[in-house]
N, C-alpha and C positions, 0 to 999 in steps of 0.2 A: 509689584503687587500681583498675585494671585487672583487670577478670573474662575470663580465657583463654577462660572458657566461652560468653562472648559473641560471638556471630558477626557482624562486621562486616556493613555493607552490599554491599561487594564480595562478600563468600565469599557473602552470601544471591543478591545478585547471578547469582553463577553455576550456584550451585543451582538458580535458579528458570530459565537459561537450560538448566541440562543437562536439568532434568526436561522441558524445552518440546520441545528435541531428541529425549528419548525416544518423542516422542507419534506415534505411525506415521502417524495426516492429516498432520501435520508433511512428512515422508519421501514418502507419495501426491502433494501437493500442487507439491515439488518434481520428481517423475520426470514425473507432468504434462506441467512449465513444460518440462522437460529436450526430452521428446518431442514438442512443440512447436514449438521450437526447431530442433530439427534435421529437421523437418518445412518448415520456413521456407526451412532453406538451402537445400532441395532442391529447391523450385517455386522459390524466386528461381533457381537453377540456369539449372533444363529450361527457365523461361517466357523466361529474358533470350538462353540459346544460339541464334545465327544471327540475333539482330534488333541493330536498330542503336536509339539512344539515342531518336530521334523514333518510332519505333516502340512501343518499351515505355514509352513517355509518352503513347501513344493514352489509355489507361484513368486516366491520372494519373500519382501516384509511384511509384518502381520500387524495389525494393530492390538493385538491380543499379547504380544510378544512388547513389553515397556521398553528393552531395548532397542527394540528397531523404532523407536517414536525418533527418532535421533545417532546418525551414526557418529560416532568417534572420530573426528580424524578424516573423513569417509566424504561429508558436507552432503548426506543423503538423510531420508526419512521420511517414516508417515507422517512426519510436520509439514512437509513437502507440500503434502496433499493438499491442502489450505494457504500454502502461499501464495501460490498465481492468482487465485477465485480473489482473496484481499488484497492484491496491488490491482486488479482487474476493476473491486471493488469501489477501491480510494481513489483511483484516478476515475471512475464514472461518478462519484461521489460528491468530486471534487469542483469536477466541470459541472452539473448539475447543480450544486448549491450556489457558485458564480454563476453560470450563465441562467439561472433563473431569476438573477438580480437584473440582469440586461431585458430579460423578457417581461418581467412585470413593470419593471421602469423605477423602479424604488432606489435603483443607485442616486437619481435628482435628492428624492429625499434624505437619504444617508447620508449626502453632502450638502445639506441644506445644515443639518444637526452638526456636523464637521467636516469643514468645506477645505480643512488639509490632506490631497490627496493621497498625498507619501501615507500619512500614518490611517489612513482607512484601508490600504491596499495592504499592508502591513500589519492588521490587526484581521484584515479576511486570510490572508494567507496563515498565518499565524494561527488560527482556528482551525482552518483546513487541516492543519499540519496537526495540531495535537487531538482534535478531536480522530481525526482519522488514526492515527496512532494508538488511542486509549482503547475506541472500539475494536482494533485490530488484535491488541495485546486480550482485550476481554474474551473475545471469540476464538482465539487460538486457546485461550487457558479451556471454555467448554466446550472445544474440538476434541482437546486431548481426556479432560473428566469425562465425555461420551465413552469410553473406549474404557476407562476403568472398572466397570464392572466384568467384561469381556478377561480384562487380564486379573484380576484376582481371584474370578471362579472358574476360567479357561485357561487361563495364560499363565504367563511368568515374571519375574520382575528381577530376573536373573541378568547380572553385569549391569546393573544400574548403582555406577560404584558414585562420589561426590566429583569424578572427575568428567563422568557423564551427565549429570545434571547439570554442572557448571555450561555443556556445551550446549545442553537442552536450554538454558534460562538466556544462555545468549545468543541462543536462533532464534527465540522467539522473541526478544528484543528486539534482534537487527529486521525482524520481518516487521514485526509494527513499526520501526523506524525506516523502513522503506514503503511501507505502506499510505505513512505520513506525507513522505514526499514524494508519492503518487500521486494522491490530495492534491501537492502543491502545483505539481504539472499539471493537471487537468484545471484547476482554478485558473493558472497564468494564461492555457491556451484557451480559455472560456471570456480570460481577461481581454485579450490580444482580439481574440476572435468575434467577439461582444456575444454569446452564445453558446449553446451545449454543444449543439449539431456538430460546428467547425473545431470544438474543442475534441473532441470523439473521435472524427473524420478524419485528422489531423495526425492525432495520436498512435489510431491503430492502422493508418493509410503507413504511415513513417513504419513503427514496428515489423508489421507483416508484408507492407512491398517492399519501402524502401531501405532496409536493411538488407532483406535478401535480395535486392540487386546490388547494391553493395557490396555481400559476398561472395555474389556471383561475376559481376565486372570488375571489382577491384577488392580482390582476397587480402592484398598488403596490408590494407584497412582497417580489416576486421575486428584487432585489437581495438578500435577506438570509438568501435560500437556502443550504442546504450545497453541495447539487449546482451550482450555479451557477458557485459561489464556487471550490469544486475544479476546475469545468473551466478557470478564470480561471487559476488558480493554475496548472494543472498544464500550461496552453499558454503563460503567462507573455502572455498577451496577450488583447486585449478580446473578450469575448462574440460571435461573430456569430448576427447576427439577434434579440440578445435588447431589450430594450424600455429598458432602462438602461444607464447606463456607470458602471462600477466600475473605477479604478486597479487594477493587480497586488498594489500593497501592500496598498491595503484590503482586499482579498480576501481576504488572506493570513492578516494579521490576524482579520478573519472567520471563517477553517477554525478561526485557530489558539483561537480564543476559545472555537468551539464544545466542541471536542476538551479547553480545561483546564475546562469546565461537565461532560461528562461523567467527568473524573477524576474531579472533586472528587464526583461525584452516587456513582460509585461506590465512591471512598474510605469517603466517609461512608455507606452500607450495606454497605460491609464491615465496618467499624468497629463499627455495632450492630446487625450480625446473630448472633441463635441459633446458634452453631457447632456446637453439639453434637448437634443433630438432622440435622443434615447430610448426604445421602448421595446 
């Protein structure tokens, strides 16, 4: 027999996405990427008016110039420009929407309404993960519509054949799907951590120390890095300059391995944590 009063994993689903939505870093975080954005359009404007294409390729890529939104082959671009600010984003995003659960104490509640831990922790992640993703994909599409003006009265839209776009539509995929499970990392170590602070702390202590001593005391390593491996991933192409060669799949595999170690680490201290001291 079927209990009405049991709430699906969809409806917890959407719960945990509306309460994420409520969260006003949420809302800062997007007006930001907004202002940014139309920041973009405007020097790619003023900078591309009155030059010609070998011109605004002095300095390198243009945004003016549709080909360079995306290299061929290359795993470069002015898409680039907007990937680190959105995984930078998702994982503050992420830890922030979780560890604001721990600060106001509302996780007692949320387990009061479903006192099944697995499928709460499961339906916050879960949120994390596609709500970050959807924003991520939305804000790249008016990163690049910024810069369209620039290239149809400045620019060119020259070697934008359907083999290029196919590569454009799947970087900017693979970015909102990595963006996603930045989301997920900053939630697990907000989960782990019971907070933003240590979720943050954590994250960008590991990336920016403890990686570079890593490849500073032990270079053999380095393949097995997270940072490594995301930038592999996230240019779909080999390392320059790094000391090894890692395939795009293994790499992938790699993020994706680290990213279900830290569910599972925070599942399981969600699972046997004191909830009632919580605040």
């Amino acid at each position: 027999m079927n209990d009405r009063s049991d709430p699906g994993i969809t409806s917890l689903l959407i719960s945990e996405a509306r309460r994420a939505l409520h969260r006003r870093a949420v809302w800062v975080l997007i007006a930001v990427a907004v202002v940014g954005v139309a920041l973009l359009g405007v020097i790619a404007y003023t900078d591309s008016a009155g030059r010609t294409v070998a011109e605004m390729h002095v300095d390198g890529a243009h945004p003016a110039v549709m080909a360079d939104w995306w290299s061929v082959g290359g795993g470069d671009g002015i898409l680039m420009i907007g990937a680190i600010p959105l995984l930078l984003g998702g994982l503050f995003g992420g830890a922030t929407v979780a560890g604001a659960e721990w600060k106001a104490g509302t996780i007692t509640t949320v387990l009061t309404w479903e006192p099944r831990r697995w499928r709460v922790h499961a339906a916050r992640l879960a949120a994390a993960f596609s709500l970050a993703a959807v924003i991520a994909l939305v804000l790249e599409t008016l990163f690049l519509a910024a810069t369209l003006p620039a290239v149809l009265l400045n620019g060119t839209t020259a070697g934008t054949d359907a083999g290029w776009w196919f590569d454009l539509v799947g970087a900017g995929v693979r970015i909102a799907l990595l963006t996603g499970a930045a989301a997920v990392i900053g939630a697990s170590f907000a989960t782990i951590g019971r907070g933003t602070g240590f979720a943050l702390g954590l994250a960008f202590g590991w990336l920016s120390v403890g990686e570079n001593l890593v490849r500073g005391l032990k270079p053999s390593l380095q393949h097995l890095l997270l940072g490594d491996n995301l930038a592999i991933v996230l240019t779909w192409a080999p390392l320059e300059g790094a000391s090894f060669t890692r395939s795009e799949v293994v790499a992938l595999i790699t993020v994706t391995a680290y990213v279900a170690l830290l569910i599972a680490a925070g599942a399981v201290s969600f699972a046997r944590r004191d909830i009632a001291g919580a605040s």
